[in-house]
VOGU-3710 file (C-alpha; in Angstrom, 3 decimals, decimal comma):
1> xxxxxxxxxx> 126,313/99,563/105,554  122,871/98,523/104,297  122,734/101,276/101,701  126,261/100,288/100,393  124,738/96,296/100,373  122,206/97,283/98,650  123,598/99,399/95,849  125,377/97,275/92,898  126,429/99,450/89,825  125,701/98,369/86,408
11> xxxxxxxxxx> 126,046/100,024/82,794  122,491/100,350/81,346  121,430/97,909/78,980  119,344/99,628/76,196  117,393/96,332/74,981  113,794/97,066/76,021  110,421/94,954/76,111  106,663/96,282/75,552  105,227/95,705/78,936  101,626/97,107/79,287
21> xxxxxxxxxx> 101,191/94,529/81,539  103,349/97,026/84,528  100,292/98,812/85,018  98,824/96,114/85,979  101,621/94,582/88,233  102,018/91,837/86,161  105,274/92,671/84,215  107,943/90,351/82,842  110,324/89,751/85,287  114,294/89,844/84,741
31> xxxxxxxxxx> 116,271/87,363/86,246  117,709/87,327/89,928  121,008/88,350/88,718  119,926/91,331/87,860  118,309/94,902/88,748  115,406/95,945/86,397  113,935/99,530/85,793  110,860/100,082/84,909  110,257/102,661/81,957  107,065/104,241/80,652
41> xxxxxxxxxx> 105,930/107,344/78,452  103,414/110,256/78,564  100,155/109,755/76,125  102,505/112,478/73,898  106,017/110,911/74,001  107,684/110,826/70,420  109,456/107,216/71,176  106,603/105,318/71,921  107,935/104,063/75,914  111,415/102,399/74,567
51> xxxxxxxxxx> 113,552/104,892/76,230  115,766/108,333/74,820  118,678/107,515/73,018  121,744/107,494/75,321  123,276/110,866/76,483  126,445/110,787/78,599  125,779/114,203/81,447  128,574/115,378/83,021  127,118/118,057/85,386  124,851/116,934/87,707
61> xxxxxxxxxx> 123,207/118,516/90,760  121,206/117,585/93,133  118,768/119,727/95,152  118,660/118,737/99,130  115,876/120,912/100,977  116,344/121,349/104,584  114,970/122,516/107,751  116,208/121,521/111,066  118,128/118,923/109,951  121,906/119,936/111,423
71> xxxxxxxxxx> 122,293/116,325/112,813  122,406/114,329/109,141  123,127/117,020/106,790  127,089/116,896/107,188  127,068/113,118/106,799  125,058/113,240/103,557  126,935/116,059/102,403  130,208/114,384/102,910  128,920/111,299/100,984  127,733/113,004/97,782
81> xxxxxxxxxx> 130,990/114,672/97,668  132,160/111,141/97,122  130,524/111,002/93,528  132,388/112,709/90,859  131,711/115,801/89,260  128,322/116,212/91,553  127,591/119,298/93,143  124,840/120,184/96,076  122,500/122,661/96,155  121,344/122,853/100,023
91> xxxxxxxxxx> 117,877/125,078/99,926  117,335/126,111/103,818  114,148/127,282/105,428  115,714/129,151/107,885  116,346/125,969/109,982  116,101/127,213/113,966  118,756/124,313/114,721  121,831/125,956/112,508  121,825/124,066/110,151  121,905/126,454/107,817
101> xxxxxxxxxx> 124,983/127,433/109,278  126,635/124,111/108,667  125,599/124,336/105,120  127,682/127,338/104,867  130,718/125,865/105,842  130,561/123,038/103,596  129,994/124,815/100,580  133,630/127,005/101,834  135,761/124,536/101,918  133,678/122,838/99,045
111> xxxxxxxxxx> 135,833/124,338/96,090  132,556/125,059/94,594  130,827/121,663/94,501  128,119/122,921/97,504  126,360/125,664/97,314  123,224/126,936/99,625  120,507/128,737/99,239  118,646/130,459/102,276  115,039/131,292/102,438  112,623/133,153/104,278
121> xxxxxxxxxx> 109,411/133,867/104,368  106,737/130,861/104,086  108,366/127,426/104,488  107,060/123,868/102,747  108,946/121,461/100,524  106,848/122,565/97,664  108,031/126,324/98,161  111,874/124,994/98,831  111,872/122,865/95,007  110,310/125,387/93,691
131> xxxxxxxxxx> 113,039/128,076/94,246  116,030/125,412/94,115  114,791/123,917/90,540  114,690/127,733/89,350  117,929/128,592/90,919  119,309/125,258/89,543  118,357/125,921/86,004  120,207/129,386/86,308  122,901/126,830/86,052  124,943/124,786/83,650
141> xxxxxxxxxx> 123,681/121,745/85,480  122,415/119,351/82,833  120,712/116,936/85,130  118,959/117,916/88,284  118,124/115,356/91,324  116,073/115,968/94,599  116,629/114,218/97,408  115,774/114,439/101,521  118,343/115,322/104,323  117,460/112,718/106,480
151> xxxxxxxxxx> 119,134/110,234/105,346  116,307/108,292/104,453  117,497/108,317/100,592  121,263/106,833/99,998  123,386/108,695/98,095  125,624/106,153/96,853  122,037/105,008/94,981  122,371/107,958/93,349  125,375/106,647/90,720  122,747/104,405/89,436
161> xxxxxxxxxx> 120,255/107,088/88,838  122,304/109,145/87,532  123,390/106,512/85,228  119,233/105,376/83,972  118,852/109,128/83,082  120,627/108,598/80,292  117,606/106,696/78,629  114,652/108,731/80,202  113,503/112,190/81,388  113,016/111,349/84,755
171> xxxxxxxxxx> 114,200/108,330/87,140  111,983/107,750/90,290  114,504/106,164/92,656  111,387/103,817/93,755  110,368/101,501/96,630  107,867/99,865/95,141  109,819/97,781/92,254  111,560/94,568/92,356  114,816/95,028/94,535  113,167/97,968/95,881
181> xxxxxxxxxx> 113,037/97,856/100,026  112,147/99,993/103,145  113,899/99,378/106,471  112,637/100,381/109,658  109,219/101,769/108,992  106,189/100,046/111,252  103,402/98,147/109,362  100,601/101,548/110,017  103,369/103,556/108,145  103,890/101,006/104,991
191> xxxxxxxxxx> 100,366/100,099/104,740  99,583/103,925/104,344  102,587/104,557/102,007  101,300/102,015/100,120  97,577/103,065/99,844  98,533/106,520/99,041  100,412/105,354/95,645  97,782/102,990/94,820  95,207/105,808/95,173  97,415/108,052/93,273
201> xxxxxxxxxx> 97,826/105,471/90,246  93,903/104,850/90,125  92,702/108,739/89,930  96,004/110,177/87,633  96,434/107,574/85,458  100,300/107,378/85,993  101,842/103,652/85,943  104,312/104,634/88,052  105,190/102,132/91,141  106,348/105,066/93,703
211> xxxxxxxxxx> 104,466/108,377/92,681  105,263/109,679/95,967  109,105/109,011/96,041  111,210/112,034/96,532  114,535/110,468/95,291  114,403/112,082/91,765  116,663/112,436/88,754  115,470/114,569/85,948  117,233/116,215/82,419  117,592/119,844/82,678
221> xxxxxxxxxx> 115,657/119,999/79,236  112,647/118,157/80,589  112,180/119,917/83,915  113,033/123,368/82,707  110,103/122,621/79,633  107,304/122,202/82,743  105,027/124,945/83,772  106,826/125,227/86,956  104,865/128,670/87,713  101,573/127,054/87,863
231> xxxxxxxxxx> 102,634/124,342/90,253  100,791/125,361/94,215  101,063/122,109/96,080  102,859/122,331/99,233  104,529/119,269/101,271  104,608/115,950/100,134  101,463/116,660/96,918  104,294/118,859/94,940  105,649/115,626/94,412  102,582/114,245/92,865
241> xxxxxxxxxx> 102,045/117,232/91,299  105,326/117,426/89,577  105,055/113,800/88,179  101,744/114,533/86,840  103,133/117,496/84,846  106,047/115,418/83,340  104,045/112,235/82,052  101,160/114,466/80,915  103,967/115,964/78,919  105,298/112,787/77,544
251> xxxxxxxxxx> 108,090/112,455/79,662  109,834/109,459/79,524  110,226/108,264/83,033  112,156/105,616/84,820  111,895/103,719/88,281  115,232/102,581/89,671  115,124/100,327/92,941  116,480/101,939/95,962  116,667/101,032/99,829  114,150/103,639/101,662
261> xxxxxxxxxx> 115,554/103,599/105,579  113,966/105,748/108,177  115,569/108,207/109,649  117,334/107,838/112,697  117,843/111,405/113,951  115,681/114,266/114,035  111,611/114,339/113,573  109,955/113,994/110,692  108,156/116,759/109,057  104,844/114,512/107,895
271> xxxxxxxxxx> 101,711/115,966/108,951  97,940/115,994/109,428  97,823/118,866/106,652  100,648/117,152/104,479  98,129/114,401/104,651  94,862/116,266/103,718  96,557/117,823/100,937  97,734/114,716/99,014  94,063/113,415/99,215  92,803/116,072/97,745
281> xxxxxxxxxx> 95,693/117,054/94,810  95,080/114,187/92,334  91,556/114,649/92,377  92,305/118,772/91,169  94,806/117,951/88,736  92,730/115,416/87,162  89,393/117,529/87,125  91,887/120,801/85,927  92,971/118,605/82,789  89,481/117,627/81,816
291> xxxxxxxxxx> 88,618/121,195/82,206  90,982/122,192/80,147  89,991/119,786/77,394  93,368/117,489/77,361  92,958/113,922/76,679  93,680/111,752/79,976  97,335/110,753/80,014  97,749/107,006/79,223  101,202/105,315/79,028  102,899/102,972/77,312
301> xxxxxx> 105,229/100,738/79,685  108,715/98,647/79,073  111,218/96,941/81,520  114,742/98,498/81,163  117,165/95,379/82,066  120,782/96,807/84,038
//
């Protein structure tokens, strides 16, 4: 009932403001009455941060990795069946609890909306994208999403992503924005959520609010243009990773306000070595890029009013 509170639909409003000041978390604020998004582009973008012209998609898909998560996965399937025209890819490590098996059903009595895909081997988020994105773009999908099983991300949030990626490459569904919340997580948890993006900002460069939020809605063109191959972060730093890639591209990328709540069954896959690794990931891709001769990425930033 909180996610449904939370969520107000609007029609994007394409007027746009220069904002460098976002960066700096000093950005012009919309009124109460509305939602605001922020938008900023890649050192390379071709618009200069004041968003893609409009593009209506009418296939969207979104990409829900899962591994032992048998008690949420048929209530969040059964809600994003309740947006139109969007389909669900379910990628499954070979969950021990069935719920790969669950998946299954849905997508037969799914008329083709749900689909899964069922993995061996080596499990990790990372791993799981990486094979969903690439069977996604076998596809006609023309915008792809990721977002968690858990129940942690709201799907009925997702109408307003999907609605933003019609002026930008990407759309973070973020945290860490105005109207953005998180419900249920102890202080130890937010303070570290917290730190993590704010070390993540100051070694990449990237203005974005919630670099670490896996609620994502990108353009098929975009994401199929990245070099997904050379991507080898596991667990939560793919994430990073993958954001790094798009704005050092020139991506034009988006941060809509969602309502984060923790999950309330099953555990939660966040590790020690999840941990380690997202320390350590920002610091390689900036030192690979300097290697490599590449300018640092720097952004220019606008507020998108809804």
């Amino acid at each position: 009932m909180q996610a449904k509170d939370a969520h107000r639909s609007a029609k994007a409003d394409p007027s746009l403001w220069t904002a460098r000041e976002l960066c700096l978390g000093r950005a012009r604020r919309c009124t109460s009455t509305h939602r605001e998004t922020a938008i900023f582009a890649g050192s390379s973008s071709r618009i200069g941060g004041r968003g893609l012209a409009p593009q209506r998609f009418v296939q969207p898909l979104v990409i829900v990795p899962t591994y032992n998560e048998r008690e949420n996965l048929p209530e969040l399937l059964g809600r994003l069946l309740e947006i139109p025209n969007l389909r669900v890819l379910v990628v499954d490590d070979d969950s021990p609890d069935g719920t790969g098996v669950i998946a299954d059903d849905f997508a037969a009595s799914s008329e083709g909306r749900v689909s899964v895909l069922h993995r061996r081997g080596p499990r990790g988020l990372g791993r799981a994208y990486l094979d969903g994105i690439t069977h996604a773009l076998d596809t006609d999908a023309d915008v792809i999403c990721q977002m968690d099983a858990d129940l942690s991300h709201q799907p009925e949030q997702l109408r307003a992503m999907l609605d933003a990626v019609r002026h930008a490459d990407l759309v973070i569904g973020s945290r860490y924005i105005p109207d953005g919340r998180i419900v249920n997580w102890p202080l130890r948890r937010r303070l570290l959520s917290a730190g993590a993006n704010a070390y993540i900002r100051l070694i990449c460069s990237i203005p974005a609010r919630d670099c670490t939020s896996g609620f994502r809605c990108w353009r098929r063109e975009r994401l199929a243009a990245l070099p997904l191959d050379k991507i080898d972060s596991e667990g939560y730093a793919f994430l990073v990773e993958l954001l790094y890639l798009a704005f050092s591209a020139g991506s034009v990328i988006a941060e809509v306000p969602i309502t984060f709540i923790e999950r309330e069954r099953g555990k939660s896959k966040l590790r020690l070595s999840i941990l380690a690794e997202s320390v350590i990931v920002p610091w390689r891709l900036v030192l690979s890029r300097r290697v490599a001769a590449h300018p640092s990425p720097s952004g220019s930033v606008a507020l998108h009013r809804r």
